[in-house]
C-alpha positions, -999 to +999 in steps of 0.1 A: +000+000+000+032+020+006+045+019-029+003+030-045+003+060-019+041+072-032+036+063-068-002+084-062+017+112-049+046+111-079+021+108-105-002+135-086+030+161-091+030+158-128-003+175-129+002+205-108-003+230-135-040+218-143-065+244-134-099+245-126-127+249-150-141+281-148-176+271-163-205+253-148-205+215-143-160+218-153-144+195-135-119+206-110-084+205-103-083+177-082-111+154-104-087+160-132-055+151-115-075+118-104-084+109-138-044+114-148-037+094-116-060+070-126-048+065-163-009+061-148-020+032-126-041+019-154-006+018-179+011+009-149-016-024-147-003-027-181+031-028-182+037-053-153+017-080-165+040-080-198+063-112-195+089-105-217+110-074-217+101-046-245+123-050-275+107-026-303+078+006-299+058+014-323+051+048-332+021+052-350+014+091-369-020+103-385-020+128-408-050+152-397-058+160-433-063+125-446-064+107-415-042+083-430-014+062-405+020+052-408+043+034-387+076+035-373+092+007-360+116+020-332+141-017-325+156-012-288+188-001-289+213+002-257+241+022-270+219+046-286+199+046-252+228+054-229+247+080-256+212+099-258+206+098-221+245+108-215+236+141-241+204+147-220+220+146-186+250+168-199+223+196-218+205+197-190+238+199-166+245+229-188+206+244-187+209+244-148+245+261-151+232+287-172+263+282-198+266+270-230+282+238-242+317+239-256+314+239-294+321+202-305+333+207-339+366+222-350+355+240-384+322+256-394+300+227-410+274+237-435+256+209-428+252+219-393+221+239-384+239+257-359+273+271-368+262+308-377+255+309-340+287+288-330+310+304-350+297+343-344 
C-alpha cells in the first residue's frame, strides 16, 4: 500500500499545472488530476503484467488532413539509449548552469544547423 500511496503522490505532481474549469458543471483541479492518476495506474496495470522485456515501440502518426497512418518501427537499442541519455544529462547539466556547451566541432560545417550561431 506504501508503494500505491508514493507512486499516487509522484504521479499527482505531474499535474500540478492543471487548473480548474471556470464554467458550470468543469471539473476541477483535483477530479482532473484523479483521472491522470488514474490513467498512470491503469498503464502501470499494463506494463507489469507484460512477460517478456520490451524490444521494439511502435510509433504510429495520423495525418489530420487525410487521416491516414503510418508506422515507425523504433528496434531497442542500448548504446543509442545510454549516448542519448549521456547528451540529455549533460544539456540539461548545462541548462541548470546557465552556460553553454563547448562547441564540438573544430571548423564551421554547413551541414550543421547551428554554426552561424557557433562560429559568431
Amino acid at each position: 500500500m506504501l508503494e500505491d500511496d508514493y507512486r499516487y503522490e509522484l504521479y499527482a505532481s505531474l499535474y500540478q499545472h492543471l487548473r480548474d474549469d471556470d464554467f458550470p458543471g468543469g471539473k476541477t483541479k483535483a477530479q482532473k488530476i484523479a483521472k491522470k492518476v488514474k490513467e498512470h495506474f491503469q498503464l502501470d496495470e499494463l506494463l507489469y503484467d507484460v512477460n517478456k522485456p520490451i524490444r521494439q515501440i511502435i510509433n504510429l502518426y495520423e495525418n489530420k488532413d487525410t487521416q491516414e497512418l503510418k508506422e515507425y518501427v523504433v528496434e531497442w537499442d542500448d548504446d543509442l539509449l545510454h549516448e542519448t541519455l549521456r547528451l540529455f544529462v549533460l544539456s540539461d547539466t548545462y541548462y541548470k548552469l546557465k552556460k553553454v556547451p563547448p562547441r564540438e566541432c573544430k571548423s564551421k560545417n554547413a551541414q550543421c544547423d547551428f554554426c552561424d550561431i557557433c562560429f559568431r
